[in-house]
C-alpha positions as CSV (number, residue, x, y, z in Angstrom):
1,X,16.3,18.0,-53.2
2,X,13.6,15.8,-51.3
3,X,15.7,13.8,-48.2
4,X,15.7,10.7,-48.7
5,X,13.3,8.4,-46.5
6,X,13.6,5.3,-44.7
7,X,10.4,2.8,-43.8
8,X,10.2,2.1,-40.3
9,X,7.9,-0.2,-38.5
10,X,6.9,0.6,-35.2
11,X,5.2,-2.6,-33.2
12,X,2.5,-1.2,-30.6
13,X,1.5,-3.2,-27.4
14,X,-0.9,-6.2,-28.2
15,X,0.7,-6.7,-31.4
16,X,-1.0,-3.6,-33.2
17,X,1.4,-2.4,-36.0
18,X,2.1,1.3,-37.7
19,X,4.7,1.7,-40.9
20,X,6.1,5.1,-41.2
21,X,8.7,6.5,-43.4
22,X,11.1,9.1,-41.9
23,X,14.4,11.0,-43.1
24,X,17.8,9.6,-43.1
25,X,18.7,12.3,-40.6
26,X,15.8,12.4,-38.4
27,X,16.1,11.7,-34.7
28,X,14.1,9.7,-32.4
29,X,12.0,12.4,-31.5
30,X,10.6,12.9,-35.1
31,X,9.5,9.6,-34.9
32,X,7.7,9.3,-31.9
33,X,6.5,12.8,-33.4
34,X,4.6,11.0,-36.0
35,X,3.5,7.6,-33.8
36,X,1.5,10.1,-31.6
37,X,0.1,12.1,-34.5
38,X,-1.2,8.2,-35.7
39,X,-2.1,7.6,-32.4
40,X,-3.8,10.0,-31.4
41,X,-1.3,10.2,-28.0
42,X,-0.9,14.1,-26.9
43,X,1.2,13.3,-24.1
44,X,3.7,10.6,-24.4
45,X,6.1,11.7,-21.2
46,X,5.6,8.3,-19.9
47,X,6.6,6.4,-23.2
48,X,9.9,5.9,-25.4
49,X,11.3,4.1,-28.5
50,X,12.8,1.2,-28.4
51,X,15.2,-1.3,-30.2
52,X,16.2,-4.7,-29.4
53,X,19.4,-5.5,-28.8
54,X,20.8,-8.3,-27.0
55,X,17.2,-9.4,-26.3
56,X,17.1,-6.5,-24.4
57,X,15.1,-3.8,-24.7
58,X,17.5,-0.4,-25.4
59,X,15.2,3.0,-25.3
60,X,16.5,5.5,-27.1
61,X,17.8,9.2,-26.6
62,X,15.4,11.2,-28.5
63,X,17.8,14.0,-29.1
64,X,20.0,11.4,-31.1
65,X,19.9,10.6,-34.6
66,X,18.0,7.0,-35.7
67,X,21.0,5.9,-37.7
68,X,22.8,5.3,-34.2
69,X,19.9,2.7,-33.0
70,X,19.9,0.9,-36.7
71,X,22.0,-1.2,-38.3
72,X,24.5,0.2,-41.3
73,X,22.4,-0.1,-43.7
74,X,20.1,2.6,-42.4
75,X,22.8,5.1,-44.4
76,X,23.0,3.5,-47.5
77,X,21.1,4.4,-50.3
78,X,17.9,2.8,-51.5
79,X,18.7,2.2,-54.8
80,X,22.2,1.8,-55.5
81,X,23.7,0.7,-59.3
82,X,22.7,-1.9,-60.9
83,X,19.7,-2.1,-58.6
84,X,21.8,-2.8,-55.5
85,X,20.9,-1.3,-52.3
86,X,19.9,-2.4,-48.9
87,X,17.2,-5.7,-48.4
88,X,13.4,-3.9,-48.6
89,X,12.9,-4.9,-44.8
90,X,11.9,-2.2,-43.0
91,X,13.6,-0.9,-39.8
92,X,11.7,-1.9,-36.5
93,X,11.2,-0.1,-33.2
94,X,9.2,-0.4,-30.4
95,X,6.9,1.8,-28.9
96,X,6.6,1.0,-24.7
97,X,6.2,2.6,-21.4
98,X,9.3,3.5,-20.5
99,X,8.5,5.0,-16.5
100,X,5.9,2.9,-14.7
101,X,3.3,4.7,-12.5
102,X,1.2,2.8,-10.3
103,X,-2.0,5.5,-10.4
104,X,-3.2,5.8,-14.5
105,X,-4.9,8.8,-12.9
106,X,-1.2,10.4,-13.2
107,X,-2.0,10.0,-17.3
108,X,-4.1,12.5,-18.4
109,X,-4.3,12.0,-21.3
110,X,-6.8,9.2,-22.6
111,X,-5.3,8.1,-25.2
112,X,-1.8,7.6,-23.5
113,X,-4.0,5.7,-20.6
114,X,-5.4,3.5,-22.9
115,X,-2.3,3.0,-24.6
116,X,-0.3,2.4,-20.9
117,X,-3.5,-0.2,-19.9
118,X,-2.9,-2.2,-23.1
119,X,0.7,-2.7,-22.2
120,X,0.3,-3.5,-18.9
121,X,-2.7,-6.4,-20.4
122,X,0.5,-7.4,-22.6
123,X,2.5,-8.0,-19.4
124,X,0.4,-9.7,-17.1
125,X,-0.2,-12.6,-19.7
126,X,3.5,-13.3,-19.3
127,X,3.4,-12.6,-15.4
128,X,4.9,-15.1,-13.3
129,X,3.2,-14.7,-9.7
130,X,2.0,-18.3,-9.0
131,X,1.3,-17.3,-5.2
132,X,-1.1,-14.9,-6.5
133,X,-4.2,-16.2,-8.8
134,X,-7.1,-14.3,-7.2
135,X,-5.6,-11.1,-8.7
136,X,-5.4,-12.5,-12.3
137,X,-9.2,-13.1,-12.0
138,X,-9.8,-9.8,-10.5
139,X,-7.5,-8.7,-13.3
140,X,-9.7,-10.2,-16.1
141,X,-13.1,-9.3,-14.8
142,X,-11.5,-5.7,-15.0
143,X,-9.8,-6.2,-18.4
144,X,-13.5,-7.9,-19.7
145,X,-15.6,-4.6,-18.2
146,X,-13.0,-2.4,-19.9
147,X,-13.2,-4.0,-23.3
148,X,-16.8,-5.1,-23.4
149,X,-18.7,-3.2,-21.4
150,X,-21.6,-4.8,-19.1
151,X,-22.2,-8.2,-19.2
152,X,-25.6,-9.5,-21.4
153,X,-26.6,-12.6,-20.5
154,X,-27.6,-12.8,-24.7
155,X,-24.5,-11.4,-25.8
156,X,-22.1,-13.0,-23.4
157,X,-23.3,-16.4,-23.2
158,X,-20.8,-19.6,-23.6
159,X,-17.1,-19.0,-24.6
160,X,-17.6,-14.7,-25.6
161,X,-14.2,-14.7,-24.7
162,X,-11.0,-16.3,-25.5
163,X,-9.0,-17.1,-21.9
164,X,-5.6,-16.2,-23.3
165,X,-6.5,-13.0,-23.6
166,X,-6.8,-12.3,-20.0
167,X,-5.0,-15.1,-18.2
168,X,-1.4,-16.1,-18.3
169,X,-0.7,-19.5,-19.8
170,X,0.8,-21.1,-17.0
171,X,-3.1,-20.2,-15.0
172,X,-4.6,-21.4,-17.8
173,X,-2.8,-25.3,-17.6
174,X,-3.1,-25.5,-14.4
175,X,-6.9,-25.0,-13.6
176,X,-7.9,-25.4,-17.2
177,X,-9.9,-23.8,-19.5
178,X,-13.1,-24.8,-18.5
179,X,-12.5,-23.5,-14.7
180,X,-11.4,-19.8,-16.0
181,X,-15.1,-19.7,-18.8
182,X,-16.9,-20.7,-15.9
183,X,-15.6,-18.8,-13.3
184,X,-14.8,-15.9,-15.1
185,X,-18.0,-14.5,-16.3
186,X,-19.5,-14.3,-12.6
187,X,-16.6,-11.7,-11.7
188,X,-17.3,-9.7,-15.1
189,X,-21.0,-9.7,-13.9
190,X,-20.1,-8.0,-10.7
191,X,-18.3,-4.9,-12.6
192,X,-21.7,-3.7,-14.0
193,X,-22.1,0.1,-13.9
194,X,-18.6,0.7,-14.3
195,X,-17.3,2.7,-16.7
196,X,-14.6,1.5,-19.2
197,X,-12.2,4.2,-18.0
198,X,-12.7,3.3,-14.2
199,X,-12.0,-0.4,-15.1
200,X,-8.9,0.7,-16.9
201,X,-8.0,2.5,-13.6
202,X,-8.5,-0.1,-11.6
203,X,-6.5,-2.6,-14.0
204,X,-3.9,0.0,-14.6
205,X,-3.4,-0.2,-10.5
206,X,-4.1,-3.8,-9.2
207,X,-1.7,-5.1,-12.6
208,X,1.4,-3.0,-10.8
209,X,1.0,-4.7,-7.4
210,X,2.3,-7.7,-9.6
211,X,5.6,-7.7,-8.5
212,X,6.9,-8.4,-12.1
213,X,4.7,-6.4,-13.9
214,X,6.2,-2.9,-13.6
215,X,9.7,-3.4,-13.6
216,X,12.3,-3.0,-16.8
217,X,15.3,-6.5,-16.4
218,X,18.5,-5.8,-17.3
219,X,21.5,-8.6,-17.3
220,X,24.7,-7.8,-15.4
221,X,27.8,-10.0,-15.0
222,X,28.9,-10.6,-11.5
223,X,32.7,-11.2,-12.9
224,X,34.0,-9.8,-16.0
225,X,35.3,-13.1,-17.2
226,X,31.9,-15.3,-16.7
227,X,30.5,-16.4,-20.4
228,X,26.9,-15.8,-19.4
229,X,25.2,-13.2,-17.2
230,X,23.9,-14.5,-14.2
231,X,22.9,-11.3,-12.1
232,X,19.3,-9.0,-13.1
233,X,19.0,-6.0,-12.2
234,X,15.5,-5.0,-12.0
235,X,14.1,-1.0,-11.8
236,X,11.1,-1.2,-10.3
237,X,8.4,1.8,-9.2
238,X,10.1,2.4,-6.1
239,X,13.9,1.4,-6.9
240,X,16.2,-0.9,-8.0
241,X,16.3,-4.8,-7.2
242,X,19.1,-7.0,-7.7
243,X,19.0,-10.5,-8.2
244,X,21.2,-13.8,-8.8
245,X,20.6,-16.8,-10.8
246,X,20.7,-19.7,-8.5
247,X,20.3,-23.3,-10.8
248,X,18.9,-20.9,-13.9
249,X,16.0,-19.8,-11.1
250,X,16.5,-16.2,-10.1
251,X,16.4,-15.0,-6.5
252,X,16.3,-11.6,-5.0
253,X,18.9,-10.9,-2.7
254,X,18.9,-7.1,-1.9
255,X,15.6,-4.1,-2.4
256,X,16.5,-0.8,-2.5
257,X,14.3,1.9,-2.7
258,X,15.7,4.8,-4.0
259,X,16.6,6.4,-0.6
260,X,18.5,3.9,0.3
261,X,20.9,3.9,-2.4
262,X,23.6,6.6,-2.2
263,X,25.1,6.5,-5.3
264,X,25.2,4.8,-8.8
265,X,28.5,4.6,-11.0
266,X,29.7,3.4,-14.1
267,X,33.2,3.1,-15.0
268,X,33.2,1.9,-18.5
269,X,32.1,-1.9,-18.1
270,X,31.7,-1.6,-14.3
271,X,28.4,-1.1,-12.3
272,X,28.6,0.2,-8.6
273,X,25.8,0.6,-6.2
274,X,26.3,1.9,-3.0
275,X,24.0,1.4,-0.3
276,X,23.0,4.7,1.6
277,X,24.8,4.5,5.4
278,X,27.1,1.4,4.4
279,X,30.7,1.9,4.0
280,X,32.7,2.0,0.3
281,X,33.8,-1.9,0.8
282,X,29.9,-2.6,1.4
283,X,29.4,-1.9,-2.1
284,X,27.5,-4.1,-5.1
285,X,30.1,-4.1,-8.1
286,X,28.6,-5.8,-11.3
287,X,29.6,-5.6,-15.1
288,X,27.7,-4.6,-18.3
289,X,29.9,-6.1,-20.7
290,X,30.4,-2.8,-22.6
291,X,30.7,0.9,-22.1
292,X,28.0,1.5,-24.0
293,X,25.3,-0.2,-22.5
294,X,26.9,1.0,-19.0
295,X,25.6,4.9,-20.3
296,X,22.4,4.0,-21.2
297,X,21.1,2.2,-18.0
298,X,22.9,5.1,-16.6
299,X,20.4,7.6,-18.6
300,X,17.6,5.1,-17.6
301,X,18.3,4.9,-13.9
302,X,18.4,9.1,-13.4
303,X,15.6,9.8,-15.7
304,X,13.9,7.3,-13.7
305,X,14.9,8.7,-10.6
306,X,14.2,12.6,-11.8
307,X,10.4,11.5,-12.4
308,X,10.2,9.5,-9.6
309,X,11.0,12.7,-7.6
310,X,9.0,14.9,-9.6
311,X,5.7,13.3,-9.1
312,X,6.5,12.2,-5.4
313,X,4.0,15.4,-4.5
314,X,1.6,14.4,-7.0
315,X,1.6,10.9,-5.6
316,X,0.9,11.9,-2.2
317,X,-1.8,14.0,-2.9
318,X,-3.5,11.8,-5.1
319,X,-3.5,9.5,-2.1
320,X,-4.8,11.4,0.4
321,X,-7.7,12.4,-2.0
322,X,-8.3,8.8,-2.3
323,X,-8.3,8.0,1.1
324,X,-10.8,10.6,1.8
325,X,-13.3,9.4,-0.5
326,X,-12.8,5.8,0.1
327,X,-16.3,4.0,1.2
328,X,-15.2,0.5,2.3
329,X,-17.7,-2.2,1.2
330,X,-17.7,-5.8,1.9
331,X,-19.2,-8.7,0.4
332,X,-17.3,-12.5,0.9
333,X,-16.7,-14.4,-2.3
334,X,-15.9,-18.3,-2.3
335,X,-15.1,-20.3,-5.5
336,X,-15.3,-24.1,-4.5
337,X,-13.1,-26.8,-6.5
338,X,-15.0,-29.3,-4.8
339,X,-17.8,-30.4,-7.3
340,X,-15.9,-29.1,-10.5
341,X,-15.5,-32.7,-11.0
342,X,-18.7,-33.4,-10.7
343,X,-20.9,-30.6,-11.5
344,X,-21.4,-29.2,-15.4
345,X,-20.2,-25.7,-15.8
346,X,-22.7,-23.6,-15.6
347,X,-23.5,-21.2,-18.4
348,X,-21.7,-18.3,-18.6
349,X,-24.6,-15.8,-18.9
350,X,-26.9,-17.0,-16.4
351,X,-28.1,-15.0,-13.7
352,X,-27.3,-11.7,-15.1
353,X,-30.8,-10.7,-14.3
354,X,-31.3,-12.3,-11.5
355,X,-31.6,-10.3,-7.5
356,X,-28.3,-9.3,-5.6
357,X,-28.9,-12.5,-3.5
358,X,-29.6,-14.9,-6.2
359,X,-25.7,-15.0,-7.6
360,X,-24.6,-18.6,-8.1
361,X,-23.5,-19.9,-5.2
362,X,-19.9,-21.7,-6.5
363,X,-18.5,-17.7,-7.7
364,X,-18.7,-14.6,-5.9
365,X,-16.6,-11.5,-5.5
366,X,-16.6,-8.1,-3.1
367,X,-16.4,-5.7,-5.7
368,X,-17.7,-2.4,-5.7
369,X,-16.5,1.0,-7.3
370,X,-12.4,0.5,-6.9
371,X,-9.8,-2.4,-5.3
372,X,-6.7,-2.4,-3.6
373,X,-5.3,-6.0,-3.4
374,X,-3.0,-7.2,-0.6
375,X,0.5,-8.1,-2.3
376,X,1.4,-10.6,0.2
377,X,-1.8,-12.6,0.0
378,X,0.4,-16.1,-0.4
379,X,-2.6,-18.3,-0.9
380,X,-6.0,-19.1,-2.5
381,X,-7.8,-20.0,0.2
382,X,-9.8,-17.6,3.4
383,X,-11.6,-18.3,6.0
384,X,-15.2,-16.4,6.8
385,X,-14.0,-15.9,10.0
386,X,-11.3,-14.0,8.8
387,X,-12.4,-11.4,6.5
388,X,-13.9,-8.9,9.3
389,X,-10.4,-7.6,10.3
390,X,-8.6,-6.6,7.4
391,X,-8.2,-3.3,6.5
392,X,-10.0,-1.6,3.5
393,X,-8.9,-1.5,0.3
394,X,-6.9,-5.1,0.9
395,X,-7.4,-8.6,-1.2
396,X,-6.3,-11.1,1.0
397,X,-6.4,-14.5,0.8
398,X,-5.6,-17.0,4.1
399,X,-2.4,-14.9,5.2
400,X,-0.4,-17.6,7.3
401,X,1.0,-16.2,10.9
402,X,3.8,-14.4,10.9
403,X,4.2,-13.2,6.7
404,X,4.6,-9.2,6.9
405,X,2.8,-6.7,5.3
406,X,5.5,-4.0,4.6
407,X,8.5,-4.6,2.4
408,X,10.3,-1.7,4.2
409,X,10.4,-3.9,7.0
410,X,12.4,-6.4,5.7
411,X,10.4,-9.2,6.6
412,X,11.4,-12.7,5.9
413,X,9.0,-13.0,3.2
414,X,9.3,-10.0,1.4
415,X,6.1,-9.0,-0.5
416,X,8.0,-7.2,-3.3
417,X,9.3,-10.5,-4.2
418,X,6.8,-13.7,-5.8
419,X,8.3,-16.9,-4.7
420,X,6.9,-20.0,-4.4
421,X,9.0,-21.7,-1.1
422,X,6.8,-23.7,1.4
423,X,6.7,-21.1,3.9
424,X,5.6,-18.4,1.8
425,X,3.8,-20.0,-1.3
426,X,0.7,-19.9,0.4
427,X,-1.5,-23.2,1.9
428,X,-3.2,-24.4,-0.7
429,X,-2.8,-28.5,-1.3
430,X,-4.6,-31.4,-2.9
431,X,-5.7,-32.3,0.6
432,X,-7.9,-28.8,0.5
433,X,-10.4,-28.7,-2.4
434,X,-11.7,-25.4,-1.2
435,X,-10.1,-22.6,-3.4
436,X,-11.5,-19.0,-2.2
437,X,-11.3,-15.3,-3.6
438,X,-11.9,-13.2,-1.4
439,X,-12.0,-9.2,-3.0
440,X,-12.3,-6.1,-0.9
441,X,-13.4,-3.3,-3.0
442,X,-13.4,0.8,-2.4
443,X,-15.8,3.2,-4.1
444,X,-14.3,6.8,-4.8
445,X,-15.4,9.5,-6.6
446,X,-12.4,9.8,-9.3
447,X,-13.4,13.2,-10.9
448,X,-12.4,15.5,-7.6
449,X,-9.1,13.7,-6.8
450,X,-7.9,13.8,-10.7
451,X,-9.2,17.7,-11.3
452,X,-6.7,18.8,-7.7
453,X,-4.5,16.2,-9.0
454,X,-3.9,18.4,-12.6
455,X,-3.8,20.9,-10.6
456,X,-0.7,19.8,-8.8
457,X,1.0,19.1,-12.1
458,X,0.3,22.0,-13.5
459,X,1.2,24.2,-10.6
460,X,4.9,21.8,-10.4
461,X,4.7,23.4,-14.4
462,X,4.7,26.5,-13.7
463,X,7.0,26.6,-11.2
464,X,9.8,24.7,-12.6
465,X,10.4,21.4,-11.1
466,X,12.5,20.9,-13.6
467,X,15.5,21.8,-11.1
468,X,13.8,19.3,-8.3
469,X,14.4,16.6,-10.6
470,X,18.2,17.1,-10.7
471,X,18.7,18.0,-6.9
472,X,20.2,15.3,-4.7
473,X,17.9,12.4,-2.3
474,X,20.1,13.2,0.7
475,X,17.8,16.3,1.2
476,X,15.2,13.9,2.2
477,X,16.6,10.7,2.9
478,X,15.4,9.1,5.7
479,X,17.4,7.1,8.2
480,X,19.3,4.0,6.9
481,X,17.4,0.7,6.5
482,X,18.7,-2.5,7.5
483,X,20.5,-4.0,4.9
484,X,18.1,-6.7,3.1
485,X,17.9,-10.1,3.7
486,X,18.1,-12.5,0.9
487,X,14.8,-13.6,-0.7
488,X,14.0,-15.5,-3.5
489,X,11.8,-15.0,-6.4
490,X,10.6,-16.5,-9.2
491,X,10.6,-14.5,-12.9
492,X,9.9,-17.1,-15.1
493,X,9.3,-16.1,-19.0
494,X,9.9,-12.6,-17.1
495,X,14.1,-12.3,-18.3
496,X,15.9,-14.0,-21.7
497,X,19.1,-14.9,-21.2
498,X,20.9,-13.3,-24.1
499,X,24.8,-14.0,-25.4
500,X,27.5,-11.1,-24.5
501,X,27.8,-8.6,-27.2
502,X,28.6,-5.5,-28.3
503,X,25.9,-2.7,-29.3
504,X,25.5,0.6,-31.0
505,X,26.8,3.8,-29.3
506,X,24.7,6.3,-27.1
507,X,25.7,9.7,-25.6
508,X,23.7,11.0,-23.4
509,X,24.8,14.1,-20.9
510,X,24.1,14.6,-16.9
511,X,24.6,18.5,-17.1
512,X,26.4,19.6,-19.9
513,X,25.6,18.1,-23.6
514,X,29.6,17.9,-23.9
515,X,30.1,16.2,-20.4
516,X,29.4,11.9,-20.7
517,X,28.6,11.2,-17.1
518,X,29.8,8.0,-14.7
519,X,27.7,8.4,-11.7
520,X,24.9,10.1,-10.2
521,X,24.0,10.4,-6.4
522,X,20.7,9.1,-5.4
């Protein structure tokens, strides 16, 4: 007898769409089976399914039957008697990154890189980081090279693009349309000669120095009997952040990277984190509001961990290839908000042709072959003066005295967090006119670094790093941090606040398929 089949929709990043039909019984894997086969995806380790629950994004187990993510009616049979049978709606799931990497290099394949820049297009328009514009510019000049190639001064001339497309909304009010198509262009004709992968690269890496960009939000309750959630917990590239709502604003209090967390537990509804060197009173206790939801950020958290671990040598030799190859270039870039009110914009496609020296004056850029942006630049404005010092492969922009540059350090502006408080927000005022982006840009040749990177991968393969994954961080934890100062941060259209309820059932295992874990140790 044929099985019977159910329509699914799955909802691809930037809106694209695919409808599917797949057994009553088939599992989560089946489907994303036949979303790559669409696709064209051949490797989709960096990707899950996902359903919404909550407004919350809930990834599924692949090993697990569909009919545990849908609603009842998932069983029930098409057409019942008398014509009865469920609504002709189909199911809907979501196809998203599920593990962050900040290198796409670490893809290899294209279709999956293409796939992972698209998404992480999709979440800078809803980025919140006020305190840093110059990188959504940098961001769209990438983002225009990547989709349309060079710029023609006969092809791209006046509005050839639409600015929601590459800046977030909130950019968009407060500088205006006219600003971004006039400003925009300039950095887009700076990327010529680069290749649509490279720019994907390079959007794929400055997009995750966003600080809430690459990071999956989940609601906690701080007490069991509060109505709403008020505490986020946020897994980031490098850890976990917590943070508390303060007046409906959230603000970061503690950033651990994952050695400095000793252990994560669940105990039906109850979340523990415990801080690596602190004692057990020391330790965060939070709420999920069900057991279910307590397993799967469980299954999330150590998956996230394993790979984190498994492509920590990977990371570091892709770095050191970089580094190698890195051919600092520098060129200082001003964008003056002093005769916008009084000048007309200029067109959009002049000067394409024009000598290196004749670039218009009110828009330039240091760009060159690759970009490595400074993620505590609090401010839009630089002095010339300035510029010679910083290091390579840094955007900086008017760093006031005294703001750190490592979030390890525990400084008291953390750059892992985006805030907006007067000693951190940056300098910029009505009483300054002069706005400035300033862009330091690194040239490398990609083909050597990726070809040892595969190589690595490959090699970790073969020999089974499988059991790495699994093995403990207190075989190469360092020595405890100081415990984190409190910080603030602002998330914006970043979290939902969504009502307590219940949700579907999940079982994942930790060793045994039998065994339903409560903690791991980090």
């Amino acid at each position: 007898m044929t099985a019977e089949l159910r329509d699914v929709l799955v909802l691809l990043p930037m809106r694209e769409q695919l409808r599917l039909a797949v057994g009553v019984q088939a599992t989560g894997r089946e489907l994303l089976q036949q979303v790559c086969d669409q696709t064209g995806i051949r490797e989709a380790h960096f990707f899950g399914l996902s359903v919404v629950r909550n407004n919350e994004h809930v990834f599924m187990d692949l090993e697990q039957k569909l009919s545990k993510y849908f609603s009842k009616d998932w069983k029930r049979e098409t057409c019942g008697p008398q014509g009865r049978g469920r609504p002709g709606a189909p199911f809907v799931a979501f196809l998203g990154v599920q593990y962050y990497v900040e290198n796409g290099r670490l893809i290899r394949d294209r279709a999956a890189r293409h796939l992972y820049y698209l998404q992480l297009k999709e979440r800078v328009l809803r980025s919140q980081c006020a305190h840093r514009e110059e990188a959504y510019f940098l961001l769209a000049a990438y983002g225009l090279q990547a989709d349309l190639g060079n710029h023609r001064r006969l092809a791209h001339a006046g509005r050839y693009f639409q600015p929601q497309a590459y800046f977030p909304q909130w950019l968009i009010a407060k500088r205006g349309s006219a600003y971004v198509l006039r400003h925009a262009p300039a950095l887009h004709r700076e990327q010529r000669g680069l290749s649509p992968r490279e720019a994907e690269l390079r959007f794929i890496r400055e997009a995750c120095r966003l600080e809430d960009v690459p990071v999956h939000f989940f609601r906690l309750y701080k007490d069991k009997k509060e109505d709403r959630p008020t505490v986020v917990l946020g897994l980031t590239l490098r850890g976990l952040q917590v943070f508390q709502e303060v007046n409906r604003t959230p603000q970061l209090l503690y950033d651990f990277p994952w050695p400095h967390v000793e252990k994560l537990a669940f105990l039906g509804k109850r979340f523990e984190l415990w801080p690596h060197g602190q004692p057990a009173a020391r330790r965060l206790v939070y709420h999920t509001g069900c057991a279910w939801r307590s397993r799967h950020l469980l299954r999330l958290l150590r998956t996230s961990h394993q790979l984190h671990l498994g492509l920590q040598q990977a990371r570091q030799q892709l770095q050191l290839l970089e580094e190698a190859e890195e051919k600092p270039c520098y060129r200082e870039s001003y964008v003056s908000d002093a005769r916008d009110g009084n000048q007309d914009p200029e067109p959009a496609g002049s000067g394409d042709h024009a000598g290196p020296d004749q670039r218009p004056p009110s828009l330039c850029s240091l760009l060159s072959a690759g970009s490595c942006c400074s993620s505590h630049a609090p401010a839009f404005e630089v002095h010339p003066q300035r510029a010679g010092p910083e290091e390579p492969g840094e955007m900086s922009v008017d760093e006031p005295e005294g703001v750190a540059a490592l979030p390890t350090e525990e400084p008291p502006c953390s750059p892992s967090t985006s805030r907006s408080s007067p000693g951190c927000g940056g300098r910029a005022s009505p009483q300054q006119p002069l706005a400035v982006v300033q862009v330091t840009l690194v040239s490398m040749r990609a083909p050597s670094a990726e070809a040892t990177l595969h190589q690595v991968l490959e090699a970790k393969a073969a020999a089974g790093h499988a059991d790495q994954h699994s093995r403990s961080l207190g075989h190469t934890r360092p020595e405890p941090a100081p415990r984190p100062a409190p910080r603030s941060r602002a998330l914006g259209r970043a979290l939902d606040s969504g009502p307590r309820g219940s949700v579907n059932s999940l079982s994942p295992s930790r060793l045994q398929k039998d065994q339903l874990p409560e903690e791991f140790v980090v």
